[in-house]
KEKEKE-991910 format. One record per residue (C-alpha): x, y, z; residue in one letter; residue number from 1. Coordinates in nm, 2 decimals. Layout:
// KEKEKE-991910
<u = X	v = Y	w = Z	res = A	n = NUM>
...
END
This chain:
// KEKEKE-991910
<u = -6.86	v = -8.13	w = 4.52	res = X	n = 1>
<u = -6.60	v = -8.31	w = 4.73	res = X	n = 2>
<u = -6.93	v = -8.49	w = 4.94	res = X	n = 3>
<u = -7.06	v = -8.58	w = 4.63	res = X	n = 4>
<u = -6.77	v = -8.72	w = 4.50	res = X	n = 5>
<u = -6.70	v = -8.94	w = 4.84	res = X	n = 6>
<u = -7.05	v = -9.02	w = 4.85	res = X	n = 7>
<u = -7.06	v = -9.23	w = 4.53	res = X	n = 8>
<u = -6.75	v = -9.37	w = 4.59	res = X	n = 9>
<u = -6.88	v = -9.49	w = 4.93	res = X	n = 10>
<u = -7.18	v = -9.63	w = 4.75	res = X	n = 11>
<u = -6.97	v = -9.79	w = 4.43	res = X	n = 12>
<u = -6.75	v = -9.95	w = 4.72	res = X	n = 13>
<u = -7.06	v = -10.16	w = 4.86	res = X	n = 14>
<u = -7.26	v = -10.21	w = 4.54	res = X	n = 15>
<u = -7.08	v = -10.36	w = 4.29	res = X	n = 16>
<u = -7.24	v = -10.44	w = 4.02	res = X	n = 17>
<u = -7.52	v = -10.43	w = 4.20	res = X	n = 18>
<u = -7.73	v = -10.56	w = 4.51	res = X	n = 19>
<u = -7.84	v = -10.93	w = 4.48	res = X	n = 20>
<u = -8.17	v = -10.85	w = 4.67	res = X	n = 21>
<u = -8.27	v = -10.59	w = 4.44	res = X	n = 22>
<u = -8.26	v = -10.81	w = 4.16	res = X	n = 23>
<u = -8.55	v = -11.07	w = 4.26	res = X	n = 24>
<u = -8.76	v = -10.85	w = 4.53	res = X	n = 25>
<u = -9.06	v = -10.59	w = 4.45	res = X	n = 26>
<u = -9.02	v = -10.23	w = 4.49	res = X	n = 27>
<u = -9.22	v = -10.10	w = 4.82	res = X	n = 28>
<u = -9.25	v = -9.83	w = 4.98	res = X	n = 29>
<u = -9.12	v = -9.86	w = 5.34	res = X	n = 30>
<u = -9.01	v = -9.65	w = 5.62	res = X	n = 31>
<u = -8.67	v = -9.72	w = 5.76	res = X	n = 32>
<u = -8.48	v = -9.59	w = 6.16	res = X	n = 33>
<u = -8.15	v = -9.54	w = 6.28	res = X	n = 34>
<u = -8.15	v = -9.66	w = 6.65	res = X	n = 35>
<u = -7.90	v = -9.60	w = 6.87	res = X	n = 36>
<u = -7.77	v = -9.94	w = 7.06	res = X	n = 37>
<u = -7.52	v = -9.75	w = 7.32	res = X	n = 38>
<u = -7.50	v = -9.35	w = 7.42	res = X	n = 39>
<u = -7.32	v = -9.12	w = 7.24	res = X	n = 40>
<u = -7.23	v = -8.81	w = 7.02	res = X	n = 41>
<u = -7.41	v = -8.79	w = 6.70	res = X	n = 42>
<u = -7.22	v = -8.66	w = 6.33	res = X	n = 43>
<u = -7.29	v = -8.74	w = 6.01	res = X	n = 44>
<u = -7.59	v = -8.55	w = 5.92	res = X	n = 45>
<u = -7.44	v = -8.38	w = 5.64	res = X	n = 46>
<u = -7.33	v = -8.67	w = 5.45	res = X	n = 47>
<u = -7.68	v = -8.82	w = 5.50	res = X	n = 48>
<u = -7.89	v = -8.56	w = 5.40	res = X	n = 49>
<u = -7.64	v = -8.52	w = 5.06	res = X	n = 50>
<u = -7.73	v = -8.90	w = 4.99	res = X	n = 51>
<u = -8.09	v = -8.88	w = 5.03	res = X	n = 52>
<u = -8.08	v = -8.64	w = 4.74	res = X	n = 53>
<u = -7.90	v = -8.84	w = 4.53	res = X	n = 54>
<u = -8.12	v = -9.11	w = 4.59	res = X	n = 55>
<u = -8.42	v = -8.94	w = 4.65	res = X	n = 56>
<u = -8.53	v = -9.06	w = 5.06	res = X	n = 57>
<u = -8.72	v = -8.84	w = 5.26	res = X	n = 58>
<u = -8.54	v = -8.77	w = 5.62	res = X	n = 59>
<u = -8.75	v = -8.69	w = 5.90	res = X	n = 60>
<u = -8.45	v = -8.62	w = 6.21	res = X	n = 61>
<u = -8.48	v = -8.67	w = 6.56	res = X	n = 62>
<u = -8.13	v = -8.53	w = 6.60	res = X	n = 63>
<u = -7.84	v = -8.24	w = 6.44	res = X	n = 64>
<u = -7.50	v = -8.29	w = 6.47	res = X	n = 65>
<u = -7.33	v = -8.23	w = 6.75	res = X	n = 66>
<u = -7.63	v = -8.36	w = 6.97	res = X	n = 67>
<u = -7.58	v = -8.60	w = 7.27	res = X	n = 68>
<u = -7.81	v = -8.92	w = 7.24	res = X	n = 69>
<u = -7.90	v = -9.19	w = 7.48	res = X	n = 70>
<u = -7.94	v = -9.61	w = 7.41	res = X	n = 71>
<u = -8.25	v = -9.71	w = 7.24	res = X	n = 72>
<u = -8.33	v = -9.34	w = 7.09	res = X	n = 73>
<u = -8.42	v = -9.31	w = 6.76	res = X	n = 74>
<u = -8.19	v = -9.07	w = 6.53	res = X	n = 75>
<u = -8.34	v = -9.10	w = 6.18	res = X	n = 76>
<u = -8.68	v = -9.17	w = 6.02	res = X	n = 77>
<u = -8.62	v = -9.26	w = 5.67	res = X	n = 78>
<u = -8.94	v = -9.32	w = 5.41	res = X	n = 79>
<u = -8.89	v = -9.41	w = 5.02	res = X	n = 80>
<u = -8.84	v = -9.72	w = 4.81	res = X	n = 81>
<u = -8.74	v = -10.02	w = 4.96	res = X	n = 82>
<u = -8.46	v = -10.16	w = 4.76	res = X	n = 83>
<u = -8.29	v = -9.83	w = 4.77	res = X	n = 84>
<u = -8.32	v = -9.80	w = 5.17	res = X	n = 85>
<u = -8.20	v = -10.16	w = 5.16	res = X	n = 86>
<u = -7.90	v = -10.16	w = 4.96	res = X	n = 87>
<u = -7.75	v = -9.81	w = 5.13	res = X	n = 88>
<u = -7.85	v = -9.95	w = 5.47	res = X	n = 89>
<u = -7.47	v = -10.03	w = 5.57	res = X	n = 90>
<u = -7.31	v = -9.67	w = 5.39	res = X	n = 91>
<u = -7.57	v = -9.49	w = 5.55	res = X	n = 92>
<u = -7.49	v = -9.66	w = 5.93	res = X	n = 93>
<u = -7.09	v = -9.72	w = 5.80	res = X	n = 94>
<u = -7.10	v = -9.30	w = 5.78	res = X	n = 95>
<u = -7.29	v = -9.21	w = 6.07	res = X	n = 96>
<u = -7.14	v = -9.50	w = 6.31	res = X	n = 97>
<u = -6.77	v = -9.34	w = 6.23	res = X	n = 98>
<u = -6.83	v = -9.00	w = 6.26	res = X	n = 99>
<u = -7.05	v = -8.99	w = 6.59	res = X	n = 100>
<u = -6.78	v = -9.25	w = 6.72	res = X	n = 101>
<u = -6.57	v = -8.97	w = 6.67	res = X	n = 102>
<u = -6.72	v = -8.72	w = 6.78	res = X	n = 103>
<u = -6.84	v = -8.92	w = 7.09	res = X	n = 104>
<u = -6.46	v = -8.93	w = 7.23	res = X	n = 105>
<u = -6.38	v = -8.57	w = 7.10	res = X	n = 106>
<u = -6.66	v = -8.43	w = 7.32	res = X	n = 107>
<u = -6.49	v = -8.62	w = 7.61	res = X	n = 108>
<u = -6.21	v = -8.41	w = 7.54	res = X	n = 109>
<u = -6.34	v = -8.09	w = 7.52	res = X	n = 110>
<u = -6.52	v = -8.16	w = 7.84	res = X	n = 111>
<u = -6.28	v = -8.27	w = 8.02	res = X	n = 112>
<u = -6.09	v = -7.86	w = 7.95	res = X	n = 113>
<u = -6.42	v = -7.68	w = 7.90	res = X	n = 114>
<u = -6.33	v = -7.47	w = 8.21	res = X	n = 115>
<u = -5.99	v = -7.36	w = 8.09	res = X	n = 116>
<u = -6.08	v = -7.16	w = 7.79	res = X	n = 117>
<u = -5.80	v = -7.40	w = 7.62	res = X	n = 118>
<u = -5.86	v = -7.51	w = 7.24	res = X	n = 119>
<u = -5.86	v = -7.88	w = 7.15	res = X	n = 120>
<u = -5.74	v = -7.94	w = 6.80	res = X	n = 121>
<u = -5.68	v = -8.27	w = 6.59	res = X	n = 122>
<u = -5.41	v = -8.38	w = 6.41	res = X	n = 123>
<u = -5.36	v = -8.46	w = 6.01	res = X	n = 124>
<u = -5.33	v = -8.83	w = 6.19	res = X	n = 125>
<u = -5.63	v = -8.91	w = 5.99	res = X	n = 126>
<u = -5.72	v = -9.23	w = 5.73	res = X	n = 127>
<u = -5.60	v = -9.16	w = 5.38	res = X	n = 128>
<u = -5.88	v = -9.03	w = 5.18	res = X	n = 129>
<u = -6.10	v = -8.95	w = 5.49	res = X	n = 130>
<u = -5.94	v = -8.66	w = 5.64	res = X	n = 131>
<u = -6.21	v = -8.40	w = 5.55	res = X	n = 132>
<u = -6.49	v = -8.66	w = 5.69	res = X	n = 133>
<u = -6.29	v = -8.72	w = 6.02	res = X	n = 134>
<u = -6.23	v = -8.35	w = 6.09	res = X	n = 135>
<u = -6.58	v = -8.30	w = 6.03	res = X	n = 136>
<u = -6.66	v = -8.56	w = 6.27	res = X	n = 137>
<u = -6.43	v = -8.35	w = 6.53	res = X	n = 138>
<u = -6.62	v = -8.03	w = 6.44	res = X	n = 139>
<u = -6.96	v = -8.23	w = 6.54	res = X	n = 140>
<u = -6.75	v = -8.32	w = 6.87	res = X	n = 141>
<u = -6.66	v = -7.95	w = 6.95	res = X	n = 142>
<u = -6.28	v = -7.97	w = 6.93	res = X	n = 143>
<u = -6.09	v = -7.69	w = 6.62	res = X	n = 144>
<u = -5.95	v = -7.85	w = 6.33	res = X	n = 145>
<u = -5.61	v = -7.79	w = 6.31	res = X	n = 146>
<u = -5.46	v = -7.78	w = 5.94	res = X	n = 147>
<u = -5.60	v = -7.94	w = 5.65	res = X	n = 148>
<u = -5.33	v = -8.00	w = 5.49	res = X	n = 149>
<u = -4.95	v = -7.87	w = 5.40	res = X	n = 150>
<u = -5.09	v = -7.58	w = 5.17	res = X	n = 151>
<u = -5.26	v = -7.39	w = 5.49	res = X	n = 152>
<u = -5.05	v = -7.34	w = 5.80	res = X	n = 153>
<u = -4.63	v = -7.40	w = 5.73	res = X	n = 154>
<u = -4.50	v = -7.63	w = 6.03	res = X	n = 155>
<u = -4.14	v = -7.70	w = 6.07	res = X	n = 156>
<u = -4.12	v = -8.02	w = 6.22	res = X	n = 157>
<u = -3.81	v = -8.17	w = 6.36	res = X	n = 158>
<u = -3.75	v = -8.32	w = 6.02	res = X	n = 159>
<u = -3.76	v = -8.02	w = 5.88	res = X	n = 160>
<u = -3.59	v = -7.83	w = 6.11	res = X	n = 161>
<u = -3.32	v = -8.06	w = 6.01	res = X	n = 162>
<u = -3.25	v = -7.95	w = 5.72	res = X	n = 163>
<u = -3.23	v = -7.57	w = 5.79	res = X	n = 164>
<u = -2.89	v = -7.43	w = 5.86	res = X	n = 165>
<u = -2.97	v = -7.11	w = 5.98	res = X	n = 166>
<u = -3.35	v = -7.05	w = 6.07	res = X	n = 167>
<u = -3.39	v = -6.63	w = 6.14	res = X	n = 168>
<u = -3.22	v = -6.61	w = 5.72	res = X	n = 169>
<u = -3.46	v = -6.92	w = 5.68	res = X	n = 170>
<u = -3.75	v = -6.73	w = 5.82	res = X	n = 171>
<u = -3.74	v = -6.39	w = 5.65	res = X	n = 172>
<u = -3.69	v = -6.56	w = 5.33	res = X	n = 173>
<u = -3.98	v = -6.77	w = 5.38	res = X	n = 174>
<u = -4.24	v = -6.50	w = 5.46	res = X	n = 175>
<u = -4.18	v = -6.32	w = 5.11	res = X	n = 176>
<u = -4.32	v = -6.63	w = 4.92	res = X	n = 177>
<u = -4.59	v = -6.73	w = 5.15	res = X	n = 178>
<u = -4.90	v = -6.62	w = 5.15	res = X	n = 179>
<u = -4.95	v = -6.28	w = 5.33	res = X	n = 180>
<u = -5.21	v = -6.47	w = 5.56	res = X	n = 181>
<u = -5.03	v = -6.80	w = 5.61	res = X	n = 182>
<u = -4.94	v = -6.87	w = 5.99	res = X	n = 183>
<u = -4.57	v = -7.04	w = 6.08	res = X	n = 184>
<u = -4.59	v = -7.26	w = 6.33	res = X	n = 185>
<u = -4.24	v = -7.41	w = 6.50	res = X	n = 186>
<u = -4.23	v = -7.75	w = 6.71	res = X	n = 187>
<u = -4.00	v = -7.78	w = 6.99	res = X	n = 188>
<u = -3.87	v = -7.99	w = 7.23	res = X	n = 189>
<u = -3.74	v = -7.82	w = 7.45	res = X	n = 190>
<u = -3.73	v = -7.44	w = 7.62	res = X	n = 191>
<u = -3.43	v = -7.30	w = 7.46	res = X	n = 192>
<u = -3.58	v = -7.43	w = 7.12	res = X	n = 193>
<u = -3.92	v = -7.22	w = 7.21	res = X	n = 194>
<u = -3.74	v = -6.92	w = 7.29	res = X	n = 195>
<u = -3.55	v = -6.97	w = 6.94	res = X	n = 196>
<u = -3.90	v = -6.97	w = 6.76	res = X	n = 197>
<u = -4.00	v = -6.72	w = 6.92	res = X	n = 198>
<u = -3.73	v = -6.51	w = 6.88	res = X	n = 199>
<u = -3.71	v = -6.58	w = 6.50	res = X	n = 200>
<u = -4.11	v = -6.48	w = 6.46	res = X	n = 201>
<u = -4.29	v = -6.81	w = 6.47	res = X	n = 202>
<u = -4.65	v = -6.72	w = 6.48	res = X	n = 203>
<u = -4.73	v = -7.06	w = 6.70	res = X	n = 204>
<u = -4.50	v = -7.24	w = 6.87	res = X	n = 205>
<u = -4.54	v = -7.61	w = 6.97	res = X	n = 206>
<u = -4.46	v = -7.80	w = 7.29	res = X	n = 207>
<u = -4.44	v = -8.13	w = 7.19	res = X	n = 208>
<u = -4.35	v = -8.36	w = 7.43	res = X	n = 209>
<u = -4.23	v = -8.19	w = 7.71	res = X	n = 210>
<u = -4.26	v = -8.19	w = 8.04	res = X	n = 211>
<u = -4.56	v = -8.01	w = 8.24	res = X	n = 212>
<u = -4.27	v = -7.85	w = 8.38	res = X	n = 213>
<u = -4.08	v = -7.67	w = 8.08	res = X	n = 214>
<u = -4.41	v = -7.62	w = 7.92	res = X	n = 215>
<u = -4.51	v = -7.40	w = 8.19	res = X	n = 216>
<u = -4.12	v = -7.23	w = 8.16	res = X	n = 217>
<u = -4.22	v = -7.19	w = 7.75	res = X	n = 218>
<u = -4.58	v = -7.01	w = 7.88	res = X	n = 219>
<u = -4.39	v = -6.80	w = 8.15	res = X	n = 220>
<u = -4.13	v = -6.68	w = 7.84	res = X	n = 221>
<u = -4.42	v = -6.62	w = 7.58	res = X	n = 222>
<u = -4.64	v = -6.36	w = 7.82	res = X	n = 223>
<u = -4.32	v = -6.17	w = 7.94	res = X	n = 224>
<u = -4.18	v = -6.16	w = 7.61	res = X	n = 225>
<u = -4.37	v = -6.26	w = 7.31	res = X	n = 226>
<u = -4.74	v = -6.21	w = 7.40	res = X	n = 227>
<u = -4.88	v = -6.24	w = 7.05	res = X	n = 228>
<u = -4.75	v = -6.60	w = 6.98	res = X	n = 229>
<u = -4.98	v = -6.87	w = 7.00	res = X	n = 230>
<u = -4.85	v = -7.18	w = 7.22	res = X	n = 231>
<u = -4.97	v = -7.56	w = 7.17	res = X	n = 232>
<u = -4.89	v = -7.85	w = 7.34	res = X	n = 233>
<u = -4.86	v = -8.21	w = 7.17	res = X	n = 234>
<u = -4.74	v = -8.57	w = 7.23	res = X	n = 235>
<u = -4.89	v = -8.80	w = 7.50	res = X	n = 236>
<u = -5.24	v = -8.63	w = 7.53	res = X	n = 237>
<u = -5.50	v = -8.81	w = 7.71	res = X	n = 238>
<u = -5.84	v = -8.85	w = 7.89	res = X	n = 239>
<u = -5.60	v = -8.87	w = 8.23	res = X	n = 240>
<u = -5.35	v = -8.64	w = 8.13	res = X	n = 241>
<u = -5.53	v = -8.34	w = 7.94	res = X	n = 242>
<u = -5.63	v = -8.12	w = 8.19	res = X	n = 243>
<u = -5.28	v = -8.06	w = 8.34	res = X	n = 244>
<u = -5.17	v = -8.01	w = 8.03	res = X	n = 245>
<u = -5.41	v = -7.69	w = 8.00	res = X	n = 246>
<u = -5.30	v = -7.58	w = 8.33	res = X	n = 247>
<u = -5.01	v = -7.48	w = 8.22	res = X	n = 248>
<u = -5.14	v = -7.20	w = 8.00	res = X	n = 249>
<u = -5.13	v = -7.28	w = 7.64	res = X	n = 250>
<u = -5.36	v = -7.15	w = 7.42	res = X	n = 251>
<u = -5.41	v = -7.52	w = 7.27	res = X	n = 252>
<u = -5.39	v = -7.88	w = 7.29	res = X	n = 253>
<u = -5.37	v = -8.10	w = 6.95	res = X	n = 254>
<u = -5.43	v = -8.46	w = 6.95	res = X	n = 255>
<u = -5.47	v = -8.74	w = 6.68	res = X	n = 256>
<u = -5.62	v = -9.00	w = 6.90	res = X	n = 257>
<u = -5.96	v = -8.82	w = 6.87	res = X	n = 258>
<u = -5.99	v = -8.95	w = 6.52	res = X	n = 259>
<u = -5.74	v = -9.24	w = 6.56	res = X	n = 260>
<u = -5.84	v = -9.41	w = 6.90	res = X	n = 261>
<u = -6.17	v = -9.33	w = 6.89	res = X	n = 262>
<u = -6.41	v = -9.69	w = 6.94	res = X	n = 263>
<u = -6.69	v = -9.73	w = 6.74	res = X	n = 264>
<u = -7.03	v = -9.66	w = 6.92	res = X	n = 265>
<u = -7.36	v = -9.91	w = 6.86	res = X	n = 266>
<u = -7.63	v = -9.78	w = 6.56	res = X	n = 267>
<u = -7.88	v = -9.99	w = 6.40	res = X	n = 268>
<u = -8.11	v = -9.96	w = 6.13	res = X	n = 269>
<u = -8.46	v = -10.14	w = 6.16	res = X	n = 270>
<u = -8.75	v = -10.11	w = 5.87	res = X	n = 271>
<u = -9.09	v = -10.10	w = 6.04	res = X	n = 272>
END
């Protein structure tokens, strides 16, 4: 329902009151490719396919999300009536061209750990309205979504930290009117903040921005005492720096410059 929604609201966005060309050309039948103009990641198959029902298209793919592809393949056959191919021709390349660039950089991540057994997870650093695209897009990649959103997962921030004047009375109260399945995650700065967490029954505690150093102090704390707690680092993740970061032993890295620093990759659609 939520595709469907975002689906027409992309289309409304581009159409108007309607396309120009459609108005004075001649219905034909005509079969349509996505081309890729640079390599890449590819996402976005879900969102198509959902389209070409609305507007019945007939898809014929050379690709499934999540597949690597190479310049000058093509992705997508796509056969129906003209003026319909024509007038979603930028929605259907505007969708596909964000979510593979996405998931392009997102793979780069998770290869860059695959032989740590470490998690990469995004961020809610997302564009308003497009978070459940974009974490899609990192699903396609093969990095975790993090939370969706405030009602899943309770993270005390710094900010809210803030306003909490005595956290272990904060957290008991708390766990009687969340739900039974709902995970508490803490973020720290520092080591002796970590061992508070942990000692007031955080279920994930989070490194953010510290050193390779005390992060590996905050690992060596959890497995002697704490074993069960989940630890993520966060803050200043990148291609260069990522796989020290795993070294260290967390169970996870989160990062919004998947979604947020990711450059969009070359597509093209050509009519035959």
């Amino acid at each position: 329902m939520l595709k469907e929604v975002f689906l027409k609201k992309l289309i409304a966005e581009d159409l108007g009151r309607g396309d120009l060309f459609s108005r004075i050309s001649e219905s034909k039948k005509i079969r349509a490719y996505v081309i890729a103009k640079s390599d890449g990641v590819f996402a976005g198959r879900e969102y198509v396919d959902a389209l070409a029902k609305m507007y019945d298209l007939n898809l014929m793919w050379e690709v499934k999300d999540g597949d690597l592809f190479t310049k000058d393949k093509k992705l997508l056959f796509i056969t129906g009536d003209s003026k319909t191919i024509l007038s979603l021709e930028r929605s259907i390349l505007d969708m596909v061209l964000h979510a593979s660039s996405i998931a392009t950089l997102t793979a780069r991540y998770v290869d860059a750990i695959k032989d740590t057994g470490v998690k990469l997870l995004d961020t809610r650093k997302t564009r308003p309205l497009l978070r459940e695209f974009e974490k899609y897009a990192v699903r396609c990649g093969g990095g975790i979504n993090h939370r969706m959103g405030l009602d899943d997962c309770l993270m005390l921030k710094d900010t809210h930290l803030k306003t909490i004047d005595d956290l272990d009375i904060f957290m008991k109260e708390v766990r009687q009117k969340i739900p039974f399945t709902s995970k508490i995650e803490i973020e720290c700065e520092s080591l002796d903040m970590a061992k508070r967490a942990m000692k007031a029954g955080a279920d994930i505690v989070m490194c953010d921005n510290m050193s390779l150093e005390e992060t590996v102090e905050v690992v060596k704390f959890r497995n002697e005492k704490y074993s069960h707690i989940l630890l993520e680092a966060s803050g200043n993740v990148t291609l260069d720096t990522i796989k020290n970061i795993a070294a260290t032993g967390v169970d996870a890295i989160s990062s919004g410059s998947v979604i947020h620093q990711a450059k969009w990759i070359d597509l093209s659609m050509r009519v035959e």
